[in-house]
C-alpha positions, 0 to 999 in steps of 0.5 A: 500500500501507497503512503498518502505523501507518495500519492500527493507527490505524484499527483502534483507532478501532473497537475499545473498550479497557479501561474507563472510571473510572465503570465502575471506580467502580462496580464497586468500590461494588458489590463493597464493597455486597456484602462489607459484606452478607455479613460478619455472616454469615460472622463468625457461621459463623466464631463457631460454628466457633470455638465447636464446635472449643472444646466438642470439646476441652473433652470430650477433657479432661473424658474425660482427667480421668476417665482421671486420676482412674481413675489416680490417684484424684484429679481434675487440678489443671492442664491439664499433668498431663491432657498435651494442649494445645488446637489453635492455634484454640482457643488464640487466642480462648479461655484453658481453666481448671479449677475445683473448686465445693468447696475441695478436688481429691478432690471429686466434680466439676470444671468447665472454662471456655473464657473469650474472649478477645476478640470476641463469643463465649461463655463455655462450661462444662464440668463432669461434667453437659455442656456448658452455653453462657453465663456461669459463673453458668447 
């Protein structure tokens, strides 16, 4: 009768285990090939996201503005009168203003910036013409 050491002995010489490091190597170049392939696309999806979610809350406030100036008879002159705040996405690539083309709040029209932060987003301006991506001068 066989000894269980010489059994297992033997059985490891036929069965291959595990892998070797030049396949581990590879796989891992492979892997890294194929992120550094898809991450412009996904950065740029991520981009349009952050885009989107900033143009919908720029239309709610310009919505609450017209509710305010209904109310009140004037436009806001700050994002604390409209009582919203931006969701936590919009917060952390893009600071909201508010903008007045004459001098005084009575005026006729008003425009909300969404400037960013950091990154290669786009400035987007909303007045009470739309929404307009781009610099503030378009």
């Amino acid at each position: 009768m066989r000894s269980l050491y010489e059994l297992s002995r033997r059985r490891k010489c036929h069965v291959e285990e595990g892998m070797t490091l030049l396949e581990m190597l590879f796989v891992a170049a492979l892997v890294t090939v194929l992120v550094t392939a898809v991450r412009p696309f996904y950065q740029k999806n991520l981009n349009r996201i952050h885009r989107a979610e900033a143009q919908t809350y720029l239309l709610r406030i310009a919505s609450l503005q017209t509710q305010y100036r209904l109310k009140f008879g004037k436009y806001s002159e700050n994002l604390a009168d409209l009582d919203t705040k931006p969701n936590a996405s919009v917060e952390q690539h893009y600071r909201i203003s508010i903008d007045f083309p004459e001098a005084h709040v009575r005026s006729s029209s008003y425009r909300f910036r969404a400037i960013p932060k950091a990154g290669a987003l786009e400035t987007i301006t909303m007045g009470d013409l739309g929404v307009t991506l781009g610099p503030w001068e378009r």
